[in-house]
C-alpha positions in Angstrom: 0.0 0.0 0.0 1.7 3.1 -0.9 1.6 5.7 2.3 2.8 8.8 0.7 2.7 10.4 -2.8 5.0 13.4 -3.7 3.7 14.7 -7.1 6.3 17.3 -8.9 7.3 18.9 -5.8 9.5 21.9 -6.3 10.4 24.4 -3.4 12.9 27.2 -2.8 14.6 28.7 0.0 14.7 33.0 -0.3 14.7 32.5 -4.1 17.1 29.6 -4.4 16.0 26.2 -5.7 16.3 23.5 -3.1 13.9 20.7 -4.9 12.5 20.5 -8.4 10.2 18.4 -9.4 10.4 15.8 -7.3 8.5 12.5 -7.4 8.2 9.9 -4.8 6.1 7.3 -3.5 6.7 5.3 -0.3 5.4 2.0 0.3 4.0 0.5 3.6 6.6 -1.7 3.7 9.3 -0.1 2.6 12.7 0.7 3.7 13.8 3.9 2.0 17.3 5.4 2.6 18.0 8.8 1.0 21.2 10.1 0.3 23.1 12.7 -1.7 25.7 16.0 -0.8 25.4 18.1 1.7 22.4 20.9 1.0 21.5 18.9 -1.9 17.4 18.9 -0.1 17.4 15.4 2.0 16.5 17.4 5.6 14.5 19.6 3.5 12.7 17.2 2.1 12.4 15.0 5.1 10.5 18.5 6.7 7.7 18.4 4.0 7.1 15.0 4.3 6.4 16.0 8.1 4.3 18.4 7.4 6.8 21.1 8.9 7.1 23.3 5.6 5.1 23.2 2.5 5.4 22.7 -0.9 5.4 25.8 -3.2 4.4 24.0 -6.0 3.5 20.2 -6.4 1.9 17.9 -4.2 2.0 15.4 -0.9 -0.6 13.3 -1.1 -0.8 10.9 2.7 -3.0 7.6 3.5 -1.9 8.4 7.4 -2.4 10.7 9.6 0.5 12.9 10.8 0.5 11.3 14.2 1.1 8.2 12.3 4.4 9.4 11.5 7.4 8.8 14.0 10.3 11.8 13.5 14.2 11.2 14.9 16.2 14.1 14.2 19.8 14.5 13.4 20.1 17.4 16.5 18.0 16.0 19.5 18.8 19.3 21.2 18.6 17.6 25.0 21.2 18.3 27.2 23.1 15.3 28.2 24.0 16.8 31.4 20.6 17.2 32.5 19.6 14.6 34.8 17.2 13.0 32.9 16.8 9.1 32.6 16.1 7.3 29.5 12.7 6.3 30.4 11.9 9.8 30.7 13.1 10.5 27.4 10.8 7.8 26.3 7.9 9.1 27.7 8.1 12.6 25.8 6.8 10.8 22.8 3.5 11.2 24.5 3.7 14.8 25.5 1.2 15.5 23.2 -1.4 13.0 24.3 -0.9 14.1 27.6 -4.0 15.7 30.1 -3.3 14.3 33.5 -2.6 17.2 35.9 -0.4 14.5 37.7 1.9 13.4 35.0 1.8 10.1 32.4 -0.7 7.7 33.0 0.0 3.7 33.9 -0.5 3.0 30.6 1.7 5.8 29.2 4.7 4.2 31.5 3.7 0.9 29.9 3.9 1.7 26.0 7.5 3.7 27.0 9.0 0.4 29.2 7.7 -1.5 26.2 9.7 0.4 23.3 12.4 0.6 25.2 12.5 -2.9 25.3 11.8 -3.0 21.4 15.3 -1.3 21.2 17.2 -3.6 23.5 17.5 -0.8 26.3 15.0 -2.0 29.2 17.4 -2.5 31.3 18.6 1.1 30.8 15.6 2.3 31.7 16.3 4.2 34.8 19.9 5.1 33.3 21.0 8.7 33.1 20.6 9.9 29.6 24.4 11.7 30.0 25.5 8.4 31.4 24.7 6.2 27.9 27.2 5.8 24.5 25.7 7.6 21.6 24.5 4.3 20.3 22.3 3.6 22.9 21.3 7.7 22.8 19.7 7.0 19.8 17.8 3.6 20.5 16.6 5.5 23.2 15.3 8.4 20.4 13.9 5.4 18.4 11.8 4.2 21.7 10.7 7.9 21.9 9.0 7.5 18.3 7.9 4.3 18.7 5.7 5.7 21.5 3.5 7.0 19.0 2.6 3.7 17.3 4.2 5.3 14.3 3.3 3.5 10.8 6.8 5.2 9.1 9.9 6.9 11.4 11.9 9.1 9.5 15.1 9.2 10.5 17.7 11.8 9.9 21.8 11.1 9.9 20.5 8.3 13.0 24.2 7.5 12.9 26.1 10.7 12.7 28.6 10.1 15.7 28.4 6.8 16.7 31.4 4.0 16.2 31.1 1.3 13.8 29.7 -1.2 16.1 27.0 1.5 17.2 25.9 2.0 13.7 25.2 -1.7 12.6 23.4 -2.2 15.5 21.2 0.6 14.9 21.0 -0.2 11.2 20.1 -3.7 12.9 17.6 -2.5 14.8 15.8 -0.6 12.1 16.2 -3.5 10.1 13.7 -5.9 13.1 11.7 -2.5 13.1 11.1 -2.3 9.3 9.3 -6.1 9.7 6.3 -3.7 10.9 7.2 0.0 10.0 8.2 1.6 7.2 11.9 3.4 7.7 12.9 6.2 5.9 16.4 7.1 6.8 18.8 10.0 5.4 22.0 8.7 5.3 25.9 9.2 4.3 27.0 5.8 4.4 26.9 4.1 1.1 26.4 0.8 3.1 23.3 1.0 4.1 22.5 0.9 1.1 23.0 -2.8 -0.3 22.6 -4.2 3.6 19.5 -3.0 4.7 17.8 -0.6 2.3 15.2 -1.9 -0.3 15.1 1.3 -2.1 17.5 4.4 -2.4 16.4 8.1 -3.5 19.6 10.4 -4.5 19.0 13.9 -4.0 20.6 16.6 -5.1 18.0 19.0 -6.0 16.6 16.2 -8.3 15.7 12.9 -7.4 17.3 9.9 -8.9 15.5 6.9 -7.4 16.3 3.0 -7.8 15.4 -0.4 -6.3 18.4 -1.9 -4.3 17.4 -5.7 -5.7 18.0 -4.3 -9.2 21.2 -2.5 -7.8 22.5 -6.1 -6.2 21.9 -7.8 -9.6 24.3 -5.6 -11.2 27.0 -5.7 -8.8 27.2 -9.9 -9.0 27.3 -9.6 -13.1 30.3 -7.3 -12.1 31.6 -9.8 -9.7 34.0 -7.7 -8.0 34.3 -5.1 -5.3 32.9 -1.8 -6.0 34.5 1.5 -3.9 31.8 4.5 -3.5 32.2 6.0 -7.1 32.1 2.8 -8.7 28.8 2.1 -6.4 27.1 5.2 -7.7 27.6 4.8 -11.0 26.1 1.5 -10.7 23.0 3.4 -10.1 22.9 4.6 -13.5 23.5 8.1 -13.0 26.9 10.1 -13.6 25.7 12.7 -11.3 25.4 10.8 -8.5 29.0 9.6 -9.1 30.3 13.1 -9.5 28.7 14.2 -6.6 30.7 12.3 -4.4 33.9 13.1 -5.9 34.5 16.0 -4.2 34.6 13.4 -0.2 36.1 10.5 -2.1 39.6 9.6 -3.5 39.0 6.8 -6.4 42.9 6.0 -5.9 42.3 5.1 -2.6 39.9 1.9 -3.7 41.3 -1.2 -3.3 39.7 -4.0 -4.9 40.0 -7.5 -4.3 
């Protein structure tokens, strides 16, 4: 069941082009990651698909509700000095739902206990916020969107920062997750491309957009490795290549 339509959606910035014409749909089911240079549109257009700006031209056409949609941004903004535990954290995913003069309800406390342990961080529950790796930060921040019963979490850089073993296991994580939510996840790292994403969108004002099964196919009639350029090519577009030029030394590939 497609969830969301974006019809020839263009928008601007004080006069300067950010998007044109850009067309999307995203699947129930769907694992979506979007990459492409910095300021080429992904945040931008991970903000209209929450509703937070609007298009100037084109359309976004929804078969949820907006409180269907789960949101983890790249800047959480919280303090990690503040002594806050992760549970807490949790539990602001229902700040909106909230009307008890006396705080979350029973049932509130239940839902948060239970994403946490959706995430693997139950047992962290009462844990300091400031006191957690950046890895387990961020599972917490997945537990806060899960509170909402999200059908689609949107997930911006959710990897910025953390170590290698941090980043698989939340690429893991949304992997189990994606099993009853669709993820949409903006993303520099080319390998979450052919290990976990079914679908990848390149942005860079445009949208290049191509299934990740198709992708796979050509790189075993290759059979050999293939370094970042090589891997963007592969998607059949010589501007996503060149894009990446400009972070990525060819030279430097070594293939097997």
């Amino acid at each position: 069941m497609n969830i969301i339509n974006v019809n020839n959606l263009f928008f601007k910035y004080n006069k300067q082009d950010v998007l044109e014409n850009i067309n999307l749909t995203i699947k129930s089911n769907d694992f979506l990651a979007i990459i492409g240079p910095n300021g080429g549109g992904k945040s931008t257009l991970l903000k209209l698909l929450l509703g937070l700006l609007k298009p100037q031209k084109g359309q976004i056409e929804k078969s949820i509700k907006t409180d269907d949609i789960g949101y983890v941004p790249q800047n959480t903004d919280l303090n990690t000095d503040f002594p806050i535990t992760a549970l807490e954290v949790v539990l602001m995913g229902h700040i909106k739902k909230q009307k008890s003069l006396f705080g979350y309800s029973k049932e509130d406390k239940s839902c948060a206990l239970n994403s946490l342990k959706k995430v693997g961080m139950a047992d962290f529950a009462n844990s300091k916020i400031g006191d957690l790796s950046g890895g387990q930060r961020q599972r917490v921040f997945i537990a806060r969107a899960l509170c909402a019963n999200p059908k689609i979490i949107l997930l911006d850089e959710p990897t910025a920062n953390i170590d290698v073993k941090g980043q698989n296991e939340i690429y893991e994580l949304l992997k189990k997750l994606n099993e009853d939510i669709c993820i949409v996840v903006v993303s520099h790292d080319i390998s979450v491309l052919l290990n976990y994403a079914k679908n990848v969108a390149h942005i860079n004002k445009n949208l290049v957009y191509h299934n990740i099964e198709n992708l796979n196919k050509k790189i075993d009639n290759e059979n050999e490795h293939m370094c970042e350029v090589e891997l963007l090519t592969a998607l059949g577009n010589s501007n996503v290549a060149n894009s990446s030029l400009n972070t990525h030394n060819h030279t430097n590939c070594s293939h097997n």
